[in-house]
C-alpha positions in Angstrom: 71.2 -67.4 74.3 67.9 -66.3 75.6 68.8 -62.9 74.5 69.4 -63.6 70.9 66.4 -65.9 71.2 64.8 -62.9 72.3 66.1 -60.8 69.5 65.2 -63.2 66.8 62.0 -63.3 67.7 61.4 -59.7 67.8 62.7 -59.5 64.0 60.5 -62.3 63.3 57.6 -60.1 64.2 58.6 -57.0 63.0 59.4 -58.7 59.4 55.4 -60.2 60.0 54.2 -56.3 60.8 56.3 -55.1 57.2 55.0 -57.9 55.4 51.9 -57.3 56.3 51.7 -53.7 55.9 53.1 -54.6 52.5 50.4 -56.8 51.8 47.8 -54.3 52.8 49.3 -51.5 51.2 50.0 -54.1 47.7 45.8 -54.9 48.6 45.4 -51.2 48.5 46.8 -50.6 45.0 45.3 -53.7 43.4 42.1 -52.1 44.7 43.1 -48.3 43.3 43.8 -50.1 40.3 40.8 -51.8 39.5 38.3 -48.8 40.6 40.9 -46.8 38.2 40.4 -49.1 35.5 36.3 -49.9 36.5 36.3 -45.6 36.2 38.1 -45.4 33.2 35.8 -48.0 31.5 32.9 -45.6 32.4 34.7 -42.9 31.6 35.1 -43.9 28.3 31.6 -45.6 28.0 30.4 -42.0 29.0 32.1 -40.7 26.1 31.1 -43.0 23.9 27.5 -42.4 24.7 28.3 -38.7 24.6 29.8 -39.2 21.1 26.3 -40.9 20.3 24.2 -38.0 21.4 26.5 -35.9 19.5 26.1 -37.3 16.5 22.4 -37.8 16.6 22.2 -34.2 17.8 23.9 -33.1 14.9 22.1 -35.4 12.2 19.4 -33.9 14.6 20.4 -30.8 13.4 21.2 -31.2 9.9 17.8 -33.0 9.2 15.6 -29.6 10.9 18.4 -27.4 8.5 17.0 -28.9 5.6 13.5 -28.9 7.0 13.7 -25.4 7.4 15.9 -24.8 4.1 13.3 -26.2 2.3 10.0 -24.5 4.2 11.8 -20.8 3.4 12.6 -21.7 -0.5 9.3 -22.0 -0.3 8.2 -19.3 1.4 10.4 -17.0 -0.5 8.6 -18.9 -3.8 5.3 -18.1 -2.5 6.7 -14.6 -1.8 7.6 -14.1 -5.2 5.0 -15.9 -6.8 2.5 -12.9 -4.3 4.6 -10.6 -5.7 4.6 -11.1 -9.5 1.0 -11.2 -9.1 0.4 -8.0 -7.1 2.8 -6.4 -9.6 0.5 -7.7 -12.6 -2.3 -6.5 -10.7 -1.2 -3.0 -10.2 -0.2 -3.2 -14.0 -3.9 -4.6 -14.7 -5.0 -1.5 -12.7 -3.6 1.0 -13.9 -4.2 -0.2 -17.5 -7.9 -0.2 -16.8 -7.1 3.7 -15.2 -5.7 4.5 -18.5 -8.5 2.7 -20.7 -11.4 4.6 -18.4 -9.3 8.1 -19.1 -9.0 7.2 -23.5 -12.6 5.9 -23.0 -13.5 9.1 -21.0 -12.5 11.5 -23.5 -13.6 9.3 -26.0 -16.9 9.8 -24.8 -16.9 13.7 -23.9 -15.3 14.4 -27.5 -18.4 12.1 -29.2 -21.1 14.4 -27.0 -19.6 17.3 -27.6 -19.1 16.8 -31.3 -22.0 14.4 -32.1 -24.7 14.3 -29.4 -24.1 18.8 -29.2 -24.1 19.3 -33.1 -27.4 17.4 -33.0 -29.2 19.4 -30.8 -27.7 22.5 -32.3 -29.5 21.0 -35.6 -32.3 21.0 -34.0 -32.1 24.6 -32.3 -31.7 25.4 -35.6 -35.1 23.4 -37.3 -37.0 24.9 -34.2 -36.1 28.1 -35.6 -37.2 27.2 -38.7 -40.4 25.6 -38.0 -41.1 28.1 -35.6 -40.6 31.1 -38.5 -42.8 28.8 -41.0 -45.9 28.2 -38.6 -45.6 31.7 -37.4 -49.1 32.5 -38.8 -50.9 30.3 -36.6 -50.6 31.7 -33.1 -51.7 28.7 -31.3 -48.4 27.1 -31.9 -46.4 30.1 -30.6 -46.0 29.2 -27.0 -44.9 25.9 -27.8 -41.6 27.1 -29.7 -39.6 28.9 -26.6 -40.5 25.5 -24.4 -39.2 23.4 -27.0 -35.9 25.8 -27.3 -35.3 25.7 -23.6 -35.4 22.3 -23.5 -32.8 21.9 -26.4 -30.7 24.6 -24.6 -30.8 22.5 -21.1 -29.7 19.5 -23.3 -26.6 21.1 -24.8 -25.8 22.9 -21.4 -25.8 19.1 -19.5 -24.6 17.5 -22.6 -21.9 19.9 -22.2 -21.6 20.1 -18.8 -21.3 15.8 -18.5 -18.5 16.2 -21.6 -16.3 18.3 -20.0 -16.8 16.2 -16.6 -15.5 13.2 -18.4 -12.8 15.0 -19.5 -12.7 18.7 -19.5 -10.8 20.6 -22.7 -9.1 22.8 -20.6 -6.8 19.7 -19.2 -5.4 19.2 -22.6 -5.4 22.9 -23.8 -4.4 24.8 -20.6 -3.8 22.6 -18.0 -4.6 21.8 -14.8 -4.8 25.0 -13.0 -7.0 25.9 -15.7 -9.4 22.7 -15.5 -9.6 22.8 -12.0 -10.5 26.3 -11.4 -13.3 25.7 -14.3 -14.6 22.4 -12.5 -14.6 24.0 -9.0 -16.4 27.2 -10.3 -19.3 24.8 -11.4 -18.8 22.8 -8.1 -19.2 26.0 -6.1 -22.2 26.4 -8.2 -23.9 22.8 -7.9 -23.1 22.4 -4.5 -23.4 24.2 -1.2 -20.0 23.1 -0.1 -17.7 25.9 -1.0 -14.1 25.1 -2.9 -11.6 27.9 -2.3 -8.3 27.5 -4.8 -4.9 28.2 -4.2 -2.9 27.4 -6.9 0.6 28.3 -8.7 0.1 30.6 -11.9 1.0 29.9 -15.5 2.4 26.5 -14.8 2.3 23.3 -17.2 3.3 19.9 -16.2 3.4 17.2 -17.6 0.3 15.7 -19.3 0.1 12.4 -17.2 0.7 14.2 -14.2 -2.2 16.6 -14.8 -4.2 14.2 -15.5 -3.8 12.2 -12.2 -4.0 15.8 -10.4 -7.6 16.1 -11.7 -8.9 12.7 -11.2 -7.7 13.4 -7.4 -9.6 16.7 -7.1 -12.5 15.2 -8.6 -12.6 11.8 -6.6 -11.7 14.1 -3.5 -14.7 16.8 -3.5 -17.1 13.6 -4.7 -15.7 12.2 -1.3 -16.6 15.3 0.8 -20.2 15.6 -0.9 -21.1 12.0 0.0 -19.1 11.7 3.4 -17.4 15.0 5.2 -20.7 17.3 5.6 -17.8 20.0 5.1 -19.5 23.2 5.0 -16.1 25.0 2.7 -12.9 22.7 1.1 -9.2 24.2 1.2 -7.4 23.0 -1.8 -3.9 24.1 -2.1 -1.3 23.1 -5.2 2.1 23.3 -4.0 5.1 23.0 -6.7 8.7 23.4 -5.5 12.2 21.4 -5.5 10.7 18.6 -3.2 8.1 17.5 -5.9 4.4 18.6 -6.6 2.2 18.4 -3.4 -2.2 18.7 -4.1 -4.0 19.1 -0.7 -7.8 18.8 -0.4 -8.7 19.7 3.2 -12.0 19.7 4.5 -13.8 20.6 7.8 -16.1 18.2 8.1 -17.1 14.6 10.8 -13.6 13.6 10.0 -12.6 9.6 9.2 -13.0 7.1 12.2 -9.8 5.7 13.3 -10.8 2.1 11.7 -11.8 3.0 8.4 -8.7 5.6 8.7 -6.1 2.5 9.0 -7.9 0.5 6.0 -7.8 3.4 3.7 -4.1 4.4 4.4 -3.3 0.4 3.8 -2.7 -1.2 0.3 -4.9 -3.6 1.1 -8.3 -4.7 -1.0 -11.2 -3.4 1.4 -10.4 0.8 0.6 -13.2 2.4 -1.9 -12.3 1.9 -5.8 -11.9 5.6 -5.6 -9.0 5.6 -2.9 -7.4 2.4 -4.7 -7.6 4.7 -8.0 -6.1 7.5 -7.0 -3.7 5.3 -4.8 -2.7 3.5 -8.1 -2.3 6.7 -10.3 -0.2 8.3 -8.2 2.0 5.3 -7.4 2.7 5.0 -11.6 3.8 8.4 -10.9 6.5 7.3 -8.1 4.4 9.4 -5.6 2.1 8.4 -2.7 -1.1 9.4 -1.6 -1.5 10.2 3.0 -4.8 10.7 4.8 -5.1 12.7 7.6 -8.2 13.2 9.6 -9.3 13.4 13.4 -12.9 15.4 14.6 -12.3 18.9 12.9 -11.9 17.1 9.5 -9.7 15.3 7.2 -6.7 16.2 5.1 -5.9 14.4 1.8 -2.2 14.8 0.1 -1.6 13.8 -3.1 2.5 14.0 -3.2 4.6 13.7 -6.8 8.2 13.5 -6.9 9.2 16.4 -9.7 9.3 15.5 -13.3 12.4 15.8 -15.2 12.2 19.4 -16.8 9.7 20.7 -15.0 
């Protein structure tokens, strides 16, 4: 009896320990459970908040697209608003080049034919005079001073005429205008122009004309700027295109002014802009060299068609 009593009360207490452990293992879950469910509630309050951020970011995003759509339609607007007027420019530019060249030989062709005949008119009274008053001999000496005075007057009329615009570019071309304006050059001036130039060769008339301007504006350059005590200027004509080099041995181009004249922008002489612009109507480019010993000038054409 005190055995089973015994017995029973040792199942009594081990049915207390498995209840118990139950209880605290059941306590356990509940627990897991609600610290699963408390995490999945901030999970998903996480995401939400994530899914807000998102979708600001992107409106975020779409609002600074259109921002900078909009700033680069207008920069590309302003581009080509800067464009069609630099274009209309350059086409203003070289319109007033090709006025200044019709108004040039406009002018050489009126002193040679008008302003020359004129004086040779009055060569011609002088004589006259001069054979009617020959009987008084106190007027002699004046006759030979007034001549020479109406021959200086045809030589410079002459001389600024063919300047403007020498014959010779039209009629020969411009080997032949050139080697006429350097001899007088050579002649005028103490800097010395040697030639070197292709013979019996005719281009076209607007390129020949541009070719000129480029010697002229070139040596004018040297006079007033280089010191240059002799000019190289070599014409080179082959499959690559048509090449004019002026070289000079002169103080040479400080590295400043260098950059500004080999830019296209506005503070270059008229006379670089000029030839810049001729040569550019052409589809050819003008490059500036220059360092101590001197400076190098390359007027470069691509080849005409035909030539």
């Amino acid at each position: 009896m005190d055995f089973m009593k015994a017995n029973f009360s040792d199942d009594m207490d081990s049915n207390d320990r498995f209840y118990s452990e139950l209880s605290r293992v059941n306590n356990e879950l509940i627990n897991a459970q609600r610290e699963l469910v408390q995490r999945n509630v901030r999970l998903e309050r996480a995401e939400e908040a994530l899914r807000r951020a998102h979708d600001d970011l992107e409106q975020q995003v779409q609002e600074r697209t259109k921002e900078l759509e909009n700033t680069l339609s207008a920069f590309r607007e302003e581009v080509s608003v800067h464009q069609r007027t630099e274009k209309k420019l350059r086409h203003l530019s070289l319109s007033v080049l090709r006025i200044q060249d019709e108004e040039r030989r406009r002018v050489a062709r009126d002193l040679h034919d008008t302003v020359g005949q004129t004086l040779t008119a009055l060569k011609i009274g002088l004589s006259a005079v001069e054979n009617a008053v020959a009987r008084y001999p106190e007027t002699a000496d004046l006759f030979p001073e007034l001549n020479g005075l109406a021959d200086q007057a045809l030589q410079e009329i002459r001389t600024t005429s063919y300047l403007l615009h020498p014959p010779l570019l039209d009629e020969a071309g411009f080997a032949a205008a050139a080697i006429w304006y350097v001899d007088g050059f050579n002649k005028r001036c103490a800097t010395q122009v040697s030639l070197q130039l292709p013979e019996r060769v005719r281009l076209p008339s607007s390129v020949e004309i541009v070719l000129f301007r480029v010697l002229q504006e070139s040596l004018t350059n040297i006079i007033k700027h280089s010191g240059s005590a002799t000019v190289d200027v070599h014409l080179q004509i082959d499959q690559s295109g048509i090449c004019l080099s002026v070289r000079d041995y002169g103080k040479g181009i400080s590295a400043e002014r260098l950059a500004k004249m080999n830019s296209s922008g506005s503070e270059v002489g008229v006379g670089i802009a000029g030839m810049r612009e001729r040569l550019k109507e052409l589809g050819g480019r003008l490059e500036i060299e220059s360092d101590p010993t001197g400076t190098l000038l390359k007027a470069c054409i691509p080849s005409p068609e035909g030539a």
